[in-house]
N, C-alpha and C positions, 0 to 999 in steps of 0.2 A: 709474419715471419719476424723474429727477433733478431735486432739488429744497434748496434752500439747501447745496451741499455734500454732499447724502444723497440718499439714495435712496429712492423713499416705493412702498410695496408696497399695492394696492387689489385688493378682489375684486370692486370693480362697476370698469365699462368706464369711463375718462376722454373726457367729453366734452369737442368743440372751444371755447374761451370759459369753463370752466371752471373757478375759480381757488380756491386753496387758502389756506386761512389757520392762526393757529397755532392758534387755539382748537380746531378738524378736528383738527389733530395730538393737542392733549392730549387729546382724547376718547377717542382710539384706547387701549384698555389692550393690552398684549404678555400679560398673564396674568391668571388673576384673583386678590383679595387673598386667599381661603378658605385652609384646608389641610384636606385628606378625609386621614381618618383610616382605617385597614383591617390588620385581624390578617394578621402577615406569612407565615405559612404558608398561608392558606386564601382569603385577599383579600376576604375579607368585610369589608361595610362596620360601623365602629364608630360613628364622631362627625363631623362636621363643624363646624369653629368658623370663625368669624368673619376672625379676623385671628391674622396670625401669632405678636404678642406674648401672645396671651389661649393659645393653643396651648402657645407655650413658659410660661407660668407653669402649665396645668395639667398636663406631663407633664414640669415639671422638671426642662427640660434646658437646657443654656447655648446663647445665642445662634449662638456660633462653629459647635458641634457640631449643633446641626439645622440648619445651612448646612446641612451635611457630609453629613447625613445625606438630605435631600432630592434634593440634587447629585445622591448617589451610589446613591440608592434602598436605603440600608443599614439595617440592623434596629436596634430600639431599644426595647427589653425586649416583647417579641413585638411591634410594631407599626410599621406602615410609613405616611409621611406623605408625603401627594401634593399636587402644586402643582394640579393634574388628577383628573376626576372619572374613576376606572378605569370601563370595561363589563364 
């Protein structure tokens, strides 16, 4: 549904009368803030923290490089760090 310029994606049905505000929009999150932690050969779960920056201070890696490494699902001294809970 096209809406200020953008496009606004819902998975319940838009009723007619309907009307959207921005406070609706900022509620909406795209991801959640966690990072799930899991051994990158075997995909078991290790840790779950919080937020991003509590993650990078305990596993010691620079900001730029666990971009990098989440982007690309890359390993980083055996372990893989997901924006998403794996099944």
């Amino acid at each position: 549904m096209p809406w200020k310029n953008k496009f606004l994606l819902s998975f319940n049905k838009v009723q007619e009368g309907y009307k959207i505000t921005d406070t609706k929009i900022q509620n909406c999150k795209s991801r959640p803030l966690g990072v799930w932690v899991y051994d990158y050969k075997t995909h078991n779960f290790i840790s779950s923290e919080p937020s991003v920056k509590s993650c990078i201070v305990k596993y010691n890696v620079s900001p730029t490089h666990f971009k990098r490494i989440r982007k690309f699902g890359l390993e980083f001294k055996g372990k893989l760090f997901s924006n998403h809970k794996l099944i």
